[in-house]
N, C-alpha and C positions, 0 to 999 in steps of 0.2 A: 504493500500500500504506500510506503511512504518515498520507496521509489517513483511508483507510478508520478505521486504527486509533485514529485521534484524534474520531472521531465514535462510539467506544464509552463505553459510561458509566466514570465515572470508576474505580467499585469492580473492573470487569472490567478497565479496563489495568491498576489495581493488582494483582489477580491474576495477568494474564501477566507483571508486570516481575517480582514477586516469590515468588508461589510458587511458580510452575512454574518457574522458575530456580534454585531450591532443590530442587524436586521430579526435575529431569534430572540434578543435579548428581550427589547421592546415590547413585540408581541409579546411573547412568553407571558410578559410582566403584567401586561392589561388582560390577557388569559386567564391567570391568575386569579385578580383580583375580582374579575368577571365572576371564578368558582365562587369565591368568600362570599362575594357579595349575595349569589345565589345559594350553597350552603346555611350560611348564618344568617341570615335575614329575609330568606327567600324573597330576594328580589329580582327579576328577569331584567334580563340587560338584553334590549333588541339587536339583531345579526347587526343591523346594518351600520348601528353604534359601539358593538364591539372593532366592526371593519376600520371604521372612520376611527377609531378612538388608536390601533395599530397601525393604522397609515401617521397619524400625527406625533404618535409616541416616538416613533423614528429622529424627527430633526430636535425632538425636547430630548430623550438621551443623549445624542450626541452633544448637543448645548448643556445640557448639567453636567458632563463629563466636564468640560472645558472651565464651566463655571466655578466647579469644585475643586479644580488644580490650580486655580488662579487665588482661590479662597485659601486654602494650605499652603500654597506656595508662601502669601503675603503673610500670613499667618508664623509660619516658620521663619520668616525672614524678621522679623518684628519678635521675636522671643530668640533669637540668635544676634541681637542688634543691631540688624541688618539692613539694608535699602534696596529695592528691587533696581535689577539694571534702567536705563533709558530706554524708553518703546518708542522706535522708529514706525509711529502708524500711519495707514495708506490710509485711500478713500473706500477702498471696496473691501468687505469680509476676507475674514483672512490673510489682510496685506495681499491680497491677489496680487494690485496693482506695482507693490514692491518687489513682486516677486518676480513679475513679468518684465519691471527695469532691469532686474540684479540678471536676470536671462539674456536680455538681450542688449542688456552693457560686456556680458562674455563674448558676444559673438560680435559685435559691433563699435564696441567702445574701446577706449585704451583703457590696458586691466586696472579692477581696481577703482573706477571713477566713482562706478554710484557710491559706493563704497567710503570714500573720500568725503563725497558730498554729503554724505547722509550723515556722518561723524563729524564734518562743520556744523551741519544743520541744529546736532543738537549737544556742542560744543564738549562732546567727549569722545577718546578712544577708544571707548569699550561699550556696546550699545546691543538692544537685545531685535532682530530684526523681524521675529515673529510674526514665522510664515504659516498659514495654513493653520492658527492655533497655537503650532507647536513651537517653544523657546530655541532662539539661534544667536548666541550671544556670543557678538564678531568685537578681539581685540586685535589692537596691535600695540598691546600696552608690555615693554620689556618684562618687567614686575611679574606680570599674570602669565606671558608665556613662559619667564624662565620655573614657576609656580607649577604650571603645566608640562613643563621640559623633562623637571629637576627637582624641586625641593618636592612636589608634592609628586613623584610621578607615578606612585599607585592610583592615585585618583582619577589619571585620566588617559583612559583607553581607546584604542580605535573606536572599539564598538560594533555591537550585533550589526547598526544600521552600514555603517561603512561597510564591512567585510560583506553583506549581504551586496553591495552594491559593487564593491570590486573583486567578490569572488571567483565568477566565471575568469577572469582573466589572470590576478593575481594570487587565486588559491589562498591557500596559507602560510604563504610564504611570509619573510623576515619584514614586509613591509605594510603586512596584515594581519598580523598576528600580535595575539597577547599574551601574556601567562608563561606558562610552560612551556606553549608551540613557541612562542618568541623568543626566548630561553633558550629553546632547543637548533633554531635556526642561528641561531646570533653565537652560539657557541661552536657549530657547524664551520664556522667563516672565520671564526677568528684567526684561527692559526695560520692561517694563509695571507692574512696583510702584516707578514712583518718584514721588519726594515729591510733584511734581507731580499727578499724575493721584489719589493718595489723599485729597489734600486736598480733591478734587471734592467736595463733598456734595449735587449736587441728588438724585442717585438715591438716599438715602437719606433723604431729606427727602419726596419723593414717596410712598415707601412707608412710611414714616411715620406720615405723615398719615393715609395709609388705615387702617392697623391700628388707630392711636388712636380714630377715628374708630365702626370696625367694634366698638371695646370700647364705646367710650361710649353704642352702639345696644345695646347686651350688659347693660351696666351698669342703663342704665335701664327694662329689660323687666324688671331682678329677681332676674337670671342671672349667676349666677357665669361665669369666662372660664375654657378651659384656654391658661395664657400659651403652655405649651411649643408648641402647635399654631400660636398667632396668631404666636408670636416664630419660628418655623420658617418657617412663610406667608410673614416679610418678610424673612426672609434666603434664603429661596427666590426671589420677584421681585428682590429687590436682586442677587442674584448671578447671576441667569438675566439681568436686563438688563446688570449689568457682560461677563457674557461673550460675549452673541450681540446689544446693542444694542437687545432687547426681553423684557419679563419674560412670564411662564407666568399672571400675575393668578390666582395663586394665594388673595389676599385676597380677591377677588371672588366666592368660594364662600363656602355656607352655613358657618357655625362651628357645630363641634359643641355639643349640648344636655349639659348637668349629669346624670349617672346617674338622680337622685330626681327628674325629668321625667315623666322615663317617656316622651319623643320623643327618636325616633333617625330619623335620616336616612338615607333609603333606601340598604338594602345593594345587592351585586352593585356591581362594575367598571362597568356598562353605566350605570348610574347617577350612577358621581364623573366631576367634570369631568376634563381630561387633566392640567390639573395636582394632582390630586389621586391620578390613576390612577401618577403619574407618581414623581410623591414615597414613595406606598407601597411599588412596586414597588423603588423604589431600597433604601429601607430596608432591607425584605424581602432584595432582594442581599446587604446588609452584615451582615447577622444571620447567613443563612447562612455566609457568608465569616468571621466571626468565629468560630462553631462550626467550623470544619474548622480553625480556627488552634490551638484549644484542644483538640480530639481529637487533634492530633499527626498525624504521619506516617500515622498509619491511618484518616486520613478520607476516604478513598472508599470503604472497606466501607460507611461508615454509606449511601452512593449508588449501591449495585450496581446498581439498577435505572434510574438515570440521574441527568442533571445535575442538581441542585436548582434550579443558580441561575439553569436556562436559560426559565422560563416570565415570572419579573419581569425578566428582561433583556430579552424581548421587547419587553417595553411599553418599557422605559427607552428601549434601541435605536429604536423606533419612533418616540420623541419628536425623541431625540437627532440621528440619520440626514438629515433631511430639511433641517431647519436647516445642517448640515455641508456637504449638496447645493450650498446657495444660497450658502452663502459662497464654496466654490471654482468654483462660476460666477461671480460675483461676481469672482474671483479674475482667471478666465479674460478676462473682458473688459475687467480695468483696461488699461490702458496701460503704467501703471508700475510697472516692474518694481527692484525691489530686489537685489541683487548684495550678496554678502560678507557677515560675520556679525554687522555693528554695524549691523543694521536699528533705528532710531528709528520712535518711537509716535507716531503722524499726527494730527492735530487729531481729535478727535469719533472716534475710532478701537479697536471693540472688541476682546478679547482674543482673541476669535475670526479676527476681520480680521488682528489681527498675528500670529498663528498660521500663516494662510496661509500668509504672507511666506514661511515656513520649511521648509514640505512641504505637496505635496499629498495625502500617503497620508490617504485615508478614516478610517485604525484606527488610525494614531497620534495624528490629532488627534483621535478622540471617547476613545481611553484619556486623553488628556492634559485632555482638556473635565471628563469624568467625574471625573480625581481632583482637578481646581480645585475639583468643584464640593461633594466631599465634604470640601474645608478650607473653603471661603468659606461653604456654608450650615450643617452640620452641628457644627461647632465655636463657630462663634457663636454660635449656636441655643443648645446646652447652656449657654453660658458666661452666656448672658444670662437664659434662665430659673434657674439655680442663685443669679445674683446676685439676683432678684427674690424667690425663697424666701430667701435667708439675710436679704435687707432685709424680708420678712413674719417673718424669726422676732426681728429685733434694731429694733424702732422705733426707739430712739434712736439708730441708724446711718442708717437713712434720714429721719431729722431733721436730723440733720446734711450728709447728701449735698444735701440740698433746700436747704439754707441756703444750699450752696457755690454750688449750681446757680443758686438766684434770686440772689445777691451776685454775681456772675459775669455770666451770660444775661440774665436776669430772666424773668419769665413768659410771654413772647409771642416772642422774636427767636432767629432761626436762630443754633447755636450755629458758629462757626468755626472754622478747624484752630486758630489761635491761642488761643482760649477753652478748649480742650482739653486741648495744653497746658501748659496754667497750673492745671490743676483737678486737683490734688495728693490729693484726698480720694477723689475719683472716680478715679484711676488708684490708690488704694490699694485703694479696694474691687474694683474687679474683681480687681486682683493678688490680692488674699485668695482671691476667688473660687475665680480658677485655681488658687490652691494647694491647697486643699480640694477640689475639682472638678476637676483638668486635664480636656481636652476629650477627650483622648487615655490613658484611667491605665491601661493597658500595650501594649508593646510586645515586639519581638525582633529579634533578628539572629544570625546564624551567623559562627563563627568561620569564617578559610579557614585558615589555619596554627596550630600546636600554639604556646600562650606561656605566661606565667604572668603571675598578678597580686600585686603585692604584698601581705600581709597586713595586715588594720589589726589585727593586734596583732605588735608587733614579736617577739615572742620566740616567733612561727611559721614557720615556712616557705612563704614562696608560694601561691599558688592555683595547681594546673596547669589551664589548659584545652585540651581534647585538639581536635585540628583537625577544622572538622564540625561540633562541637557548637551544637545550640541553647541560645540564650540570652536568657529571658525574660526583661525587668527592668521593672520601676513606679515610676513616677514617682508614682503617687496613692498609693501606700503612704511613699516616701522624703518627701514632702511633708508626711508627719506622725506624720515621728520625734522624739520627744520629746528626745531625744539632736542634734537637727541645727537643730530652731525654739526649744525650750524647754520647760518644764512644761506650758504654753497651748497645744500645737500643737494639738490636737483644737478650740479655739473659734474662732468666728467673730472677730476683732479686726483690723481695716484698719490702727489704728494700729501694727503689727507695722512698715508698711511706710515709717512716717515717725519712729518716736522710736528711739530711743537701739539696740534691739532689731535693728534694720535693719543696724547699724555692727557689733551681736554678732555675728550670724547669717550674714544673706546676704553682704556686702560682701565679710571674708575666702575664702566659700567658696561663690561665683557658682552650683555647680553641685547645689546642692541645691535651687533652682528652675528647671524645666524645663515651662511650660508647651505652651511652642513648637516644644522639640528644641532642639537643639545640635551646633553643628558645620557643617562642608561641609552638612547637610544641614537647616539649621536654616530654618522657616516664612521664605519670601520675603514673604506676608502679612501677618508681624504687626502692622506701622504701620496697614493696611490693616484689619485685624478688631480694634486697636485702638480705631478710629476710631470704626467701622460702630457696636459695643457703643455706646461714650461716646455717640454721637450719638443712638441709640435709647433710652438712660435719660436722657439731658436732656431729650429730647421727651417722654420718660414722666411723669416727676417735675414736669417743668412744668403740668403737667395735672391728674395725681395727686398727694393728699397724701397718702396711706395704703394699704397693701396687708394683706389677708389673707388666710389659706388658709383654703380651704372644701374639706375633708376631706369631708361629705358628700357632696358632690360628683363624686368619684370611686366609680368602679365597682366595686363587693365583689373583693378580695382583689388590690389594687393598692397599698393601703397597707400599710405594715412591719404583720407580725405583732406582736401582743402581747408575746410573749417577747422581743422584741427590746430592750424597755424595759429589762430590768434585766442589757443586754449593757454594759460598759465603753464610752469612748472615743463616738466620733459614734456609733455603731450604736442607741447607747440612749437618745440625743436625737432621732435624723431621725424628720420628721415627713413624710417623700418616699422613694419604694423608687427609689434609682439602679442603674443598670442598666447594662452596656456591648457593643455591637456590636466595629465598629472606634471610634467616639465615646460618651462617656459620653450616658445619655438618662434621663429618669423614666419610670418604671413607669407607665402610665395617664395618663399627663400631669402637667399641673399646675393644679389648679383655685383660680385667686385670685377676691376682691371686693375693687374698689379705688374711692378716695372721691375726686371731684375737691374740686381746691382751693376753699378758702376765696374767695368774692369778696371 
């Protein structure tokens, strides 16, 4: 039975959990009171008033439900000495009307805006946007996420609702999971980022080469490059061979053509290679899975008629599957066998290989494959194409970058963990990057228990949060509060991260950058997607002395609209439509022209 039920589309179990459980309730309850009535005072209750009286009990339960959690909540928050958050209310029931701006500011707006606006509107960071009834209480207040990170981090878990929404894709894995399963994935991985083994650089030095390579064949036909696709390409073979010992040669397909071509590369699936079929499809996942994170609780109505995300899992699974096969044969006929939980990382030994060690379940190792591989390719990716746009909009940063990098490297020699680092300019500019960009600009978690948070203004009372609640919070809006970096937080400036600025800002109050997370549950990767970036702009820069954007390039209505120009803040600078799934991405890509060096 409970098979059967879980192979229904998602919008119909949402209807059996929820309406009809509502729908029996009701009746039932005027049924009920119909016997009593009848029983104990033999009184007859006409058909047609019992009918009417079950049609109406209907929207009066779901109203005293609502009524009754607002009455408790207030009630708890006032005997814990507390203040309810700020209610961002619309005009229509249920903040419909908020719900349907916070929609289609994802799809249409720069990330973030309504968002922005609604936290001017009612002069706090932390405000409850109560969608649908239900409490959705969005900060970007350092204080409360490091509270949610770190000091309090039993308190605040993905949750049923989340994992329900990105399970078809991300399983159980390390980026969905709570408890023990999290525990058990996160201890899975550890032993495989240490100093040692990131320090490795030949696999990114091999893919490298290729992308450099594939531009400079790009370059010299006359043809602008999209970076986002080629710097995707090589943190896809770089992390397909870190995980399973061989990459996808995702480089070795054709690179898309510049819009004003007018040559496009054969559509249909039947036509892209498997790593291209492969990567799409993945995407495809994470876009849907980000929309059902942002519709809230009621995203399987939008899928009454079935899974969405079940046709690009196919192919992902199909790639995924086979690989997993070989390793645990693979598995099967080593000899040696490993005992106890301090399994060490074997000479020449993939992520996948020491995965075995650990379990053979088929679907906890491709959930755990899947969410490596959605930090190791998909977050560098962004991070590295954003750094290559903000170095095409500031020359004189990548003037300087190049100086550090030839004073340093020099033109031709592989650069080393030690050369890295030491190159203080270059770890400034990506950290600008991340702050302007995080790979990841929002998140969430559910409370389990009713708490409070302290106000930051002291001559308030508390925040309550009632147990259950979702809790949005952004790090790419906290990342550039003019109140937390300084008047300059909206510009591009590396030097934030080395003068005087760095001692003001960050040092007292660590947790206003966050590009990684923080806490029990903070990126195992980051030395590791440090590295990967540095190494791929020193081979960049070595090569290249200058990048530009080639805006013609892209395909009609990928770039920011015109109005955008005379919006405040970045919105009415960017020259790129950023975009977000579960990771930040460009709209259309990103189409540069870059000049090699000077002989």
């Amino acid at each position: 039975m409970k098979h059967w039920l879980s192979s229904l589309p998602p919008g119909v179990l949402f209807l059996v959990d929820n309406v009809f459980s509502v729908s029996f309730l009701a009746p039932a309850s005027v049924l009920a009171a119909t016997n009593i009535f009848y029983t104990r005072f033999s009184l007859h209750i006409p058909n047609w008033l019992s009918a009417l009286s079950c049609l109406v009990s209907l929207p009066l339960v779901f109203a005293g439900r609502i009524i009754w959690k607002s009455f408790a909540d207030e009630r708890e928050a006032a005997r814990m000495g507390a203040r309810m958050a700020p209610v961002m209310n619309g005009k229509l029931p249920g903040n419909l009307d908020i719900l349907m701006k916070f929609l289609n500011g994802s799809n249409n707006d720069y990330p973030g805006e309504a968002l922005l606006e609604w936290m001017e509107h009612l002069n706090s960071n932390t405000f409850n946007l109560r969608l649908l009834w239900e409490d959705f209480i969005v900060t970007t207040e350092p204080e409360y996420i490091k509270t949610i990170l770190s000091t309090d981090f039993h308190n605040y878990v993905k949750g049923e609702r989340f994992q329900y929404a990105m399970e078809s894709v991300l399983g159980s894995g390390v980026f969905n999971a709570d408890g023990d399963m999290w525990k058990f994935h996160r201890s899975m991985t550890r032993p495989f980022f240490t100093h040692d083994r990131i320090s490795h650089f030949d696999i990114f030095d091999r893919h490298a080469e290729d992308a450099i390579a594939r531009m400079k064949d790009r370059f010299e036909s006359g043809y602008a490059v999209d970076i986002q696709d080629l710097i995707s390409r090589f943190t896809l073979d770089s992390t397909t061979e870190f995980l399973f010992g061989k990459d996808v040669r995702s480089l070795a397909s054709p690179l898309p053509f510049p819009y004003t071509t007018g040559t496009k590369l054969p559509s249909g699936d039947i036509h892209l290679s498997q790593a291209e079929q492969f990567s799409r499809a993945f995407a495809q996942s994470q876009q849907i899975i980000a929309d059902r994170s942002r519709t809230g609780e009621v995203w399987p109505l939008l899928e009454i008629f079935g899974d969405q995300t079940k046709k690009p899992m196919e192919v992902v699974n199909g790639y995924i599957e086979p690989i997993l096969r070989e390793a645990l044969e693979k598995r099967k006929t080593s000899e040696k066998v490993i005992e106890g939980d301090k399994y060490e990382v074997g000479e020449g030994e993939t992520l996948l290989d020491h995965l075995v060690k650990y379990t053979s379940d088929p679907v906890v190792l491709k959930d755990e494959i899947l969410n490596i591989m959605i930090a190791g390719k998909d977050t560098t990716a962004v991070t590295m194409t954003c750094a290559i746009y903000l170095l095409a909009m500031h020359p004189s940063v990548l003037s300087k970058l190049r100086s550090e990098i030839l004073e340093r490297v020099g033109p031709h020699r592989r650069p080393t963990y030690d050369d890295i680092k030491e190159m203080k300019y270059l770890r400034a500019v990506l950290n600008e990057t991340l702050r302007l960009f995080p790979p990841v600009p929002f998140n969430v978690r559910d409370s389990v228990n009713a708490t409070t948070w302290p106000s930051c203004d002291p001559t308030q009372k508390p925040i309550y949060i009632p147990a259950g609640t979702t809790i949005p919070y952004s790090v790419f809006l906290m990342h550039r509060r003019t109140d937390l970096w300084g008047p300059d937080a909206d510009e591009f400036d590396p030097e934030r991260f080395i003068d005087t600025r760095l001692k003001k800002y960050l040092v007292p109050n660590p947790f206003i950058f966050l590009p990684f997370n923080a806490g029990p549950r903070i990126c195992l990767g980051q030395q590791f997607a440090y590295n990967e970036m540095s190494f791929m702009l020193i081979r960049l820069f070595q090569t290249f002395s200058s990048v530009t954007l080639s805006p013609s390039s892209h395909v009609p209505g990928t770039l920011p609209p015109p109005e955008w120009s005379s919006a405040r803040g970045r919105k009415g600078i960017e020259k790129f439509w950023p975009k977000s799934h579960l990771t930040m991405y460009s709209l259309g890509g990103l189409w540069v022209n870059m000049e090699e060096k000077e002989v």
